[in-house]
Every structure is written in C-alpha cells, then in structure tokens.
MDTraj code that builds the backbone (N, CA, C; nanometers):
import mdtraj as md
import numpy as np

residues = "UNK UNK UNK UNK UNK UNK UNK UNK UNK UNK UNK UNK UNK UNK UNK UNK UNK UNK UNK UNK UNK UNK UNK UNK UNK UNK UNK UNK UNK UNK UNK UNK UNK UNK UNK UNK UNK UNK UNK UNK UNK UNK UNK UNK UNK UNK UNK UNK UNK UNK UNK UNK UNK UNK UNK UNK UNK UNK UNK UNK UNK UNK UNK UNK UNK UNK UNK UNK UNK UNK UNK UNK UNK UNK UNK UNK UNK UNK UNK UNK UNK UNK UNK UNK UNK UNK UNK UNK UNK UNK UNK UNK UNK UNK UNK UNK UNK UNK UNK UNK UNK UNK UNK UNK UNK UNK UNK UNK UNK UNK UNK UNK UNK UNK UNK UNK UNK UNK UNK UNK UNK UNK UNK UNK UNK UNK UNK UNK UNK UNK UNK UNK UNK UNK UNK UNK UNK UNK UNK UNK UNK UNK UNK UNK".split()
xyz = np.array([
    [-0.8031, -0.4736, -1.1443],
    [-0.7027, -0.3844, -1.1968],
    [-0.5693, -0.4579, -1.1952],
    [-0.5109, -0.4609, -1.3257],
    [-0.3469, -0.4971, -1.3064],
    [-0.2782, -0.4143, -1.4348],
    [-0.1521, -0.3680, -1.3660],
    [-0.0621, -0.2842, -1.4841],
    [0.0722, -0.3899, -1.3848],
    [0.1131, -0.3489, -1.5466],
    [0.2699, -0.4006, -1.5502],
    [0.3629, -0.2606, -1.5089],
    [0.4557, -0.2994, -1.4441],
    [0.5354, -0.2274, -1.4210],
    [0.7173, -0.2126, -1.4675],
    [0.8086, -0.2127, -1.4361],
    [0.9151, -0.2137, -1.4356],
    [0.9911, -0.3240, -1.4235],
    [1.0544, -0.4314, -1.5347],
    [1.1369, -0.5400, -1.5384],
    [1.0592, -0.6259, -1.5307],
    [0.8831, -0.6281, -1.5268],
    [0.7643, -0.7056, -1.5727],
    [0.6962, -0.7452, -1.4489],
    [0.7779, -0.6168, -1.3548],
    [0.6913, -0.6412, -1.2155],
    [0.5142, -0.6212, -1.2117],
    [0.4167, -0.7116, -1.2096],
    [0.2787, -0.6481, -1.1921],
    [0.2319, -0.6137, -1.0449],
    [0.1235, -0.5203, -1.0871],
    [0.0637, -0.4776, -0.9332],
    [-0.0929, -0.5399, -0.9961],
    [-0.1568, -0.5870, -0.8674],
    [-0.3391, -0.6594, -0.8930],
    [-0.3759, -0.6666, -0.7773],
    [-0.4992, -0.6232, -0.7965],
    [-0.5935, -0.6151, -0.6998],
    [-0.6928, -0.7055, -0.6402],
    [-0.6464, -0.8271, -0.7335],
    [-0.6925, -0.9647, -0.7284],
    [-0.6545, -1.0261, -0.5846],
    [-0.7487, -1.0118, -0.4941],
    [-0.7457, -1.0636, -0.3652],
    [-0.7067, -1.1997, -0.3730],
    [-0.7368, -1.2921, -0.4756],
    [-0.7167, -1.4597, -0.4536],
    [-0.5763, -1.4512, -0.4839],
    [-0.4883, -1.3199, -0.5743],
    [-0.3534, -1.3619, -0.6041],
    [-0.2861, -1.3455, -0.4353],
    [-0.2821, -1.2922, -0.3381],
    [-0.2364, -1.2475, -0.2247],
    [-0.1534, -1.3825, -0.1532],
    [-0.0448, -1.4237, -0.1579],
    [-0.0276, -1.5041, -0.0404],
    [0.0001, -1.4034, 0.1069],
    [-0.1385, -1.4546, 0.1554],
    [-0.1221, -1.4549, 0.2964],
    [-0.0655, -1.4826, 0.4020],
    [0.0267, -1.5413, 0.3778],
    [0.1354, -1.6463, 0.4743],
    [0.2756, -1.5367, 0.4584],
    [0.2694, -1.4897, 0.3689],
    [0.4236, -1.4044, 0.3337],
    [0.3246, -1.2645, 0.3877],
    [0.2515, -1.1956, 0.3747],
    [0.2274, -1.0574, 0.4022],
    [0.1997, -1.0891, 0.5526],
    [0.1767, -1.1609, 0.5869],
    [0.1405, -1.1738, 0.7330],
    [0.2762, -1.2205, 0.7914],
    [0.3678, -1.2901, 0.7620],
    [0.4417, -1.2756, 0.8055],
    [0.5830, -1.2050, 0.8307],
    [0.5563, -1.0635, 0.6466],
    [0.6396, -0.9544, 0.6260],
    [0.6105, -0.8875, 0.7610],
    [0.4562, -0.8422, 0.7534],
    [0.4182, -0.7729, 0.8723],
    [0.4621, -0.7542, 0.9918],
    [0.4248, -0.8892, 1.0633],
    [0.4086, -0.9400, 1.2084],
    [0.6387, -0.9681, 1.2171],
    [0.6888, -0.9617, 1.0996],
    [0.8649, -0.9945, 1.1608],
    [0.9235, -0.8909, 1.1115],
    [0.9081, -0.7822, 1.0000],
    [0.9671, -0.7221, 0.9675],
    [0.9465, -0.5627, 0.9697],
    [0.8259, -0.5708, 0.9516],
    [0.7825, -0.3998, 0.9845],
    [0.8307, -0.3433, 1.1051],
    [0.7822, -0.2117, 1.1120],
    [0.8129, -0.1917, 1.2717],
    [0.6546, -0.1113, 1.3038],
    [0.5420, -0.1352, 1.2072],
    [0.4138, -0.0800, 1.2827],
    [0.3256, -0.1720, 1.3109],
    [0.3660, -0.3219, 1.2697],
    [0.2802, -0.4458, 1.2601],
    [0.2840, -0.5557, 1.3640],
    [0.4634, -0.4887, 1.4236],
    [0.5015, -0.6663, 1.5048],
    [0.4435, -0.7253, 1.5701],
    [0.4173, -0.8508, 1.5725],
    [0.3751, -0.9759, 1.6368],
    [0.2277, -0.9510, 1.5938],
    [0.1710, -0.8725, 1.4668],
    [0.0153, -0.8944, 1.4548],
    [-0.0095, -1.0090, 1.4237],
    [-0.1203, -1.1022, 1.4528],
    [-0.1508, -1.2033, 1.4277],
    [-0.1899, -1.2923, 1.3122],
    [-0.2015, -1.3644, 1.2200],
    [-0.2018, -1.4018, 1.0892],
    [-0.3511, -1.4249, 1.0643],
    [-0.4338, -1.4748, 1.1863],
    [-0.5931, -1.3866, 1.1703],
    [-0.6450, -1.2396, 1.1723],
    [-0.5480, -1.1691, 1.2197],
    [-0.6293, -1.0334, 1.2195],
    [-0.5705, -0.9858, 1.0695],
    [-0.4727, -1.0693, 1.0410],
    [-0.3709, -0.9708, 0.9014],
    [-0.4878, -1.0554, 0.7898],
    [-0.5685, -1.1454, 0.8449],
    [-0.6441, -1.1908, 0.7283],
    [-0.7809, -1.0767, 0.7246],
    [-0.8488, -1.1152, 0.8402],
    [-0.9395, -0.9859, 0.8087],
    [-0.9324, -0.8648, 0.7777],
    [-0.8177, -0.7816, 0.7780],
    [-0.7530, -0.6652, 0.6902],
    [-0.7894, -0.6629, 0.6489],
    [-0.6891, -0.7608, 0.5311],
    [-0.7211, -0.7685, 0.4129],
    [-0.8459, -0.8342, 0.3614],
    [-0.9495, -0.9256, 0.3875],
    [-1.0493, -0.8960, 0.3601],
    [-1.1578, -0.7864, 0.3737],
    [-1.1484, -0.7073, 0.4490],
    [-1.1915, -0.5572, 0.4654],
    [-1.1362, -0.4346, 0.3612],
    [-1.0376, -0.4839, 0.3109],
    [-1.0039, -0.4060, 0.2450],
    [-0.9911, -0.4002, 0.1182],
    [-0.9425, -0.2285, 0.0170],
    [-0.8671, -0.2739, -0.0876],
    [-0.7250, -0.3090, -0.1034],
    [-0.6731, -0.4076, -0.1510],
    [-0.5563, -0.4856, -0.1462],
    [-0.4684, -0.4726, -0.2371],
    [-0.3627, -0.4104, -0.2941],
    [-0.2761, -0.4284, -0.4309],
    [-0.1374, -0.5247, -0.3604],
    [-0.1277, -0.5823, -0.4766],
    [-0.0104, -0.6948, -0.4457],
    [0.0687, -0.6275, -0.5510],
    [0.1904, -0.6639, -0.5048],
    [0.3381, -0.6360, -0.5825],
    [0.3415, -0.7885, -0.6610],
    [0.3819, -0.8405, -0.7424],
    [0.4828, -0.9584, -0.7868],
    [0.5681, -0.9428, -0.9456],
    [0.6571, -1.0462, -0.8519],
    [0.7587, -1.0234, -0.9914],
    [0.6953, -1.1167, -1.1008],
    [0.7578, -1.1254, -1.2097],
    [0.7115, -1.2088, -1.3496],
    [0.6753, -1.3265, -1.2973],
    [0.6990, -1.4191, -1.2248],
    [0.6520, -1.5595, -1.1719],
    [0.5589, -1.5934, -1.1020],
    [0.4817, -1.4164, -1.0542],
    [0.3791, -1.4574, -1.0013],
    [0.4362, -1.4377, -0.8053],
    [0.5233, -1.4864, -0.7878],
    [0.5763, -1.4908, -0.6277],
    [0.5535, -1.3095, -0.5608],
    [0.4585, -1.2601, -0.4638],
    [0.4732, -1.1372, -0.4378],
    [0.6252, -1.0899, -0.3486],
    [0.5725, -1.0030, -0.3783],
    [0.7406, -0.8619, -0.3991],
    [0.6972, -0.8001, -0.2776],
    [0.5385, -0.7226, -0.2653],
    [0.5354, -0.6171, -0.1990],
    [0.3460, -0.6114, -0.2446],
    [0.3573, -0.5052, -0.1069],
    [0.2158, -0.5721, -0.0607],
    [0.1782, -0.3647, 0.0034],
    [0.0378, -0.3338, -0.0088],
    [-0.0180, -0.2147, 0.0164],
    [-0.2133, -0.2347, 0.0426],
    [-0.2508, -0.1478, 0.0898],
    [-0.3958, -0.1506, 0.1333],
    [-0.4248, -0.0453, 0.1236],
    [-0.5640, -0.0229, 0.1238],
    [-0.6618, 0.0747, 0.1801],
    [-0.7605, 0.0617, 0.2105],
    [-0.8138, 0.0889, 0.3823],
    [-0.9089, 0.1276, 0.4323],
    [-0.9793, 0.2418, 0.3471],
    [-1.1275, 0.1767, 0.3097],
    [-1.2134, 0.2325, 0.2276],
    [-1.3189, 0.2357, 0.2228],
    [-1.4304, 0.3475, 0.2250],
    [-1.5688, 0.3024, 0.1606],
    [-1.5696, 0.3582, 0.0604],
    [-1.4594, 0.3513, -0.0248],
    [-1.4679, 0.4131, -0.1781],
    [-1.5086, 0.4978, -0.2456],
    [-1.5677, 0.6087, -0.1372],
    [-1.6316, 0.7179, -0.1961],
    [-1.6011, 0.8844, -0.1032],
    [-1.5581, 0.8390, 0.0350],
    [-1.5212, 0.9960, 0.0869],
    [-1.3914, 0.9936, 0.1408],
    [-1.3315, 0.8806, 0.2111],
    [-1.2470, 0.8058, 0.2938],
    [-1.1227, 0.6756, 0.2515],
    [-1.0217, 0.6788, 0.1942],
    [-0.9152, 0.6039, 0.2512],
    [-0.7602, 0.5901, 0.2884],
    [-0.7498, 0.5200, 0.3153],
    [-0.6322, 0.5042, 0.4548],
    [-0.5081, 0.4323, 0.3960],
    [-0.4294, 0.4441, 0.3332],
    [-0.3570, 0.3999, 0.2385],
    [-0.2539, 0.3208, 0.3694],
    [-0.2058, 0.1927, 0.3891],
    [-0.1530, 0.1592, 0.4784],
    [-0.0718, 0.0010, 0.4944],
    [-0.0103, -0.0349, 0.5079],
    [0.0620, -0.1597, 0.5529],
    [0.1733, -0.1835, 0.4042],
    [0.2051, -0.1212, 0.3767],
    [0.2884, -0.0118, 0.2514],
    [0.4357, -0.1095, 0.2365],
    [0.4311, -0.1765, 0.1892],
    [0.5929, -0.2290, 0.2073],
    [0.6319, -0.2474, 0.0650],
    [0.7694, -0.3438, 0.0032],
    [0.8319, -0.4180, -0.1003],
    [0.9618, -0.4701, -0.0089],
    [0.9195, -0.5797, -0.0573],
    [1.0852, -0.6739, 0.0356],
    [1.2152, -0.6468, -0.0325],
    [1.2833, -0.6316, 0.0913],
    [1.4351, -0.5760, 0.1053],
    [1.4939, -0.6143, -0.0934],
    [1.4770, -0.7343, -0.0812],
    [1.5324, -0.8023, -0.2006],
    [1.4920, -0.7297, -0.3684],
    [1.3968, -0.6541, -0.3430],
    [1.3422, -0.5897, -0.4668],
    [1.3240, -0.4472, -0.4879],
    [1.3883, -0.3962, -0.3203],
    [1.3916, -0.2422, -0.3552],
    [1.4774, -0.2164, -0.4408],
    [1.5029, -0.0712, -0.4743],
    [1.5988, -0.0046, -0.5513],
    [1.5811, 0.0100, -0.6889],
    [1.4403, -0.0347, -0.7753],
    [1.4340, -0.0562, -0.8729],
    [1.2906, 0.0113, -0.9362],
    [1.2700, 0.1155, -0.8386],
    [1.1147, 0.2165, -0.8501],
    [0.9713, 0.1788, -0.8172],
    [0.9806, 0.0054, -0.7393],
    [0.8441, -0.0590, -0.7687],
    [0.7794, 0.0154, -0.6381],
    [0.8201, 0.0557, -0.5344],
    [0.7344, 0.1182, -0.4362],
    [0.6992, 0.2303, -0.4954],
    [0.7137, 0.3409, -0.5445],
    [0.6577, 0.3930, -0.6415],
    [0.5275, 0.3581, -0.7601],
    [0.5740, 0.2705, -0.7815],
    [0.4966, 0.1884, -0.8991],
    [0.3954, 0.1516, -0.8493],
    [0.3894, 0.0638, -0.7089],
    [0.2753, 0.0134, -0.6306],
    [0.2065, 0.1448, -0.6332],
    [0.2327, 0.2288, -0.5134],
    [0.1699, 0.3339, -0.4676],
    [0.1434, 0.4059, -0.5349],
    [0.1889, 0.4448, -0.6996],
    [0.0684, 0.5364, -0.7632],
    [-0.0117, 0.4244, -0.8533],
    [-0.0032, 0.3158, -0.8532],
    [-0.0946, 0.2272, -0.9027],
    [-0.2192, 0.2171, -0.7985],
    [-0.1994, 0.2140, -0.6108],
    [-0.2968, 0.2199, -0.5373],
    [-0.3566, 0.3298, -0.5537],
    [-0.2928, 0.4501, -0.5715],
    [-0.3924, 0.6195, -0.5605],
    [-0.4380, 0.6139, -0.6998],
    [-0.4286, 0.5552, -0.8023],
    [-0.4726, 0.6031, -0.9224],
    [-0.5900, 0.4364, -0.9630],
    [-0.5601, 0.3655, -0.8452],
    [-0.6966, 0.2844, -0.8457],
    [-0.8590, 0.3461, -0.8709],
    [-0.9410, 0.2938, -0.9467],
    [-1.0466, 0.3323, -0.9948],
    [-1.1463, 0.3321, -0.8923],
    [-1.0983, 0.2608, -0.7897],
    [-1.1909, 0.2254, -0.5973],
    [-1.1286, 0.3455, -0.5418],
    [-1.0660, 0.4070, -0.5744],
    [-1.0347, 0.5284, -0.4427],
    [-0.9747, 0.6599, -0.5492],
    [-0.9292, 0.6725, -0.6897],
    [-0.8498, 0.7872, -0.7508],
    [-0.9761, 0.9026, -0.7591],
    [-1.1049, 0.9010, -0.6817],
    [-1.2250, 0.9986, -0.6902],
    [-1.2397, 1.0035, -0.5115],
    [-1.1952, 0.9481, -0.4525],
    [-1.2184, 0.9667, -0.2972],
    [-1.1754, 1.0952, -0.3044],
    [-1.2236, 1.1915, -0.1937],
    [-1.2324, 1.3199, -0.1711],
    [-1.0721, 1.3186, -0.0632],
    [-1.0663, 1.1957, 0.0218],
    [-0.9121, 1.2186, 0.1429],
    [-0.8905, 1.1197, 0.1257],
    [-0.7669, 1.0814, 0.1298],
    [-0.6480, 0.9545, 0.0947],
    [-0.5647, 1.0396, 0.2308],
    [-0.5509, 0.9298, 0.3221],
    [-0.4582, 0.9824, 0.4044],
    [-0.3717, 0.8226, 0.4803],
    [-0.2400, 0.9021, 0.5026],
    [-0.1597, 0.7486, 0.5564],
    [-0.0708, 0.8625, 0.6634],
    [0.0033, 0.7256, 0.7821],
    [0.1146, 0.7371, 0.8604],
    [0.2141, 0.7537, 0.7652],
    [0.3515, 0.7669, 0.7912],
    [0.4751, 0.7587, 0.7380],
    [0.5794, 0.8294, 0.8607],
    [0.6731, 0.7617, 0.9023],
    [0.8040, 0.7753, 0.9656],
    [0.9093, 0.8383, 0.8382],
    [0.9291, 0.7406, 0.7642],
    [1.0244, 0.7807, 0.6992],
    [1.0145, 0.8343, 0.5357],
    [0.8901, 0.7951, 0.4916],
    [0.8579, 0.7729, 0.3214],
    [0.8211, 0.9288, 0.3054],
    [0.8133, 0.9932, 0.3277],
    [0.7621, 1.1414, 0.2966],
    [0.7989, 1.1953, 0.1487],
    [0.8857, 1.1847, 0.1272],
    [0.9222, 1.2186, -0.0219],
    [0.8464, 1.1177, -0.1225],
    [0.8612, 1.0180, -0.1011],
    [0.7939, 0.9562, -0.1748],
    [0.6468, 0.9620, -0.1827],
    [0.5595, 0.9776, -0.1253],
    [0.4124, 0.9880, -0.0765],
    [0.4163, 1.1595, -0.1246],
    [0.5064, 1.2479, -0.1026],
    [0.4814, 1.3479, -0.1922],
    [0.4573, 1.3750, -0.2760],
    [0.5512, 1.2544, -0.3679],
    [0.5693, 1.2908, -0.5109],
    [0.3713, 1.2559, -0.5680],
    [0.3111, 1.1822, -0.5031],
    [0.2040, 1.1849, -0.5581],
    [0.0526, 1.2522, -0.4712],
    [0.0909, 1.3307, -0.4107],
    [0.0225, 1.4658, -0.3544],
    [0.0059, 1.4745, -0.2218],
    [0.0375, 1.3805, -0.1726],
    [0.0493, 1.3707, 0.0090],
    [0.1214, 1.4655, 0.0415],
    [0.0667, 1.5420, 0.1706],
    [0.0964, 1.6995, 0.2135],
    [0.0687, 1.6314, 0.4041],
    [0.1822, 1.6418, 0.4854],
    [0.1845, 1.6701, 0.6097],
    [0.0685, 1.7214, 0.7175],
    [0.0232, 1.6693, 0.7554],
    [-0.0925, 1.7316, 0.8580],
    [-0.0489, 1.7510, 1.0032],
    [0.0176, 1.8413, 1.0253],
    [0.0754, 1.8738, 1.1157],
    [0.2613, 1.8713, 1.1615],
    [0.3295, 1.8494, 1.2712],
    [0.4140, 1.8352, 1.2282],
    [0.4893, 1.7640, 1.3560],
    [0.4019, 1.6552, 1.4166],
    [0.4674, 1.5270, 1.4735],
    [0.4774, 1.4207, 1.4295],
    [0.5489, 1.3327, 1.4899],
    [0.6340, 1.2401, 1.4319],
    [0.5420, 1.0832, 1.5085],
    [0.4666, 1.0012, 1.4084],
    [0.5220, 0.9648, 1.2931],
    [0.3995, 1.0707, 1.2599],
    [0.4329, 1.1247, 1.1037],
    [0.4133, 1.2210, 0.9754],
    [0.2563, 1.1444, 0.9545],
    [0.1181, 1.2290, 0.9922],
    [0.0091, 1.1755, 0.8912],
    [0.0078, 1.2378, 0.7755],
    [0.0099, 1.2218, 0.6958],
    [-0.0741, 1.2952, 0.5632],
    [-0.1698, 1.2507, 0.4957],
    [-0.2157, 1.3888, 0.4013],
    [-0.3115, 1.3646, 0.3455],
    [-0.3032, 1.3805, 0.2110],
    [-0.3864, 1.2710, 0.0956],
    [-0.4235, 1.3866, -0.0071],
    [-0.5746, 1.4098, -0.0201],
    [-0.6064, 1.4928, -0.0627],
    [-0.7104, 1.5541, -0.0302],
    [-0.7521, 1.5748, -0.1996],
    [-0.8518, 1.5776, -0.2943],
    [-0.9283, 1.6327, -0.4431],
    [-1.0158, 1.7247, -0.4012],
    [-0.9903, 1.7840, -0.4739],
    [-1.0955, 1.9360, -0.4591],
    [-1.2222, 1.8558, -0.5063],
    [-1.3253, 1.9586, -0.4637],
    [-1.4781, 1.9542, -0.4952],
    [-1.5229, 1.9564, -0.6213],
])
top = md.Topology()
chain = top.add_chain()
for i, resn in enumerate(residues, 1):
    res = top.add_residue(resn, chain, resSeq=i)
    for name in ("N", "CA", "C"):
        top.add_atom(name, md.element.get_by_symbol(name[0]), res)
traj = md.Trajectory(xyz[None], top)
C-alpha cells in the first residue's frame, strides 16, 4: 500500500523502505513511551508487525506508525509519531487514517491504542475512550 499525501508526502507499507536506525532512534531519544528501547527489540517490532512509514518526496522518513495484528479480530495501533520538523502540515493525520483504512486491518473488528495527549485526533477517525484514566486507551471498534 502507498498513497501520496500532502506537499508529496507518501505513506508505505513497504517494510524494506523503513530506516531502522532513525525509528529506533526517534523512539529510544525522543518519545516519552519508548526511552532507552533497544535498536534490537525496535527491530523485532517491526518485523512482527504492520509498519507504515511517513516520507517526504526524497524518500528520507518523516514519521513512522505500527500495528500489532493478526489482521482479522485484533490491532494495536502504536509507536505513532512524525518528527518535530514536519509537523504542522496534516501528515499525522494522513499517516493514521492511511494506517486504519489499511486493507490488513480497515475489516478488524477492534483497533485500539494508548494516547496521553492525541485524543482529538484519534477521534476524528472513530477512536472512543475506554474508560477514563490517564494515559487514555481507546478503541475503535466495526460493528458485526
């Protein structure tokens, strides 16, 4: 899967496009749910997983998202970022309904993620609060 996005940003699901050296090290220095994870475990992740990459027109990634999946009842939408340098311009948006409207998970029955702060955004594409401590799980959930 790849769509173009906004100012010719693409999102792909092409695991070989991934540099690993930059998401592992967005992770493990900049997040605040990842720090100090290791650049082997951030590899098996993402080989366990489904993977969408952010990049701008040159190919260099932007921003980076996952899901824990067996593609058919279950996934975990998670490690959710776009670097400082490229927010402000709708692509976290762009990623994240490009991950839920992926053809590996837009029929999963629960899509559910953490969030501290993104709530509005994860709304706008059907994520609903499951409870009401902090950090925020939600879910989205497709009817039967």
């Amino acid at each position: 899967m790849e769509r173009i996005g906004p100012d010719g940003y693409v999102v792909s699901d092409d695991i070989e496009r991934i540099d690993r050296t930059y998401v592992a090290e967005w992770l493990a220095n900049q997040s605040y749910w990842a720090i100090g994870r290791p650049r082997e475990v951030q590899d098996r992740a993402i080989d366990g997983s489904l993977n969408i990459g952010l990049y701008v027109p040159d190919g260099t990634m932007a921003g980076f998202c996952r899901f824990v999946t067996d593609r058919a009842t279950f996934a975990w939408l998670c490690d959710v970022f776009v670097d400082e340098s490229h927010r402000g311009r709708g692509l976290g948006a762009f990623m994240v309904r490009s991950a839920v409207e992926h053809p590996d998970v837009v029929d999963v029955r629960r899509q559910v993620l953490i969030s501290t702060t993104a709530q509005p955004l994860y709304a706008r594409f059907g994520y609903t609060p499951l409870g009401d401590q902090a950090p925020v799980w939600m879910a989205r959930t497709r009817p039967s």
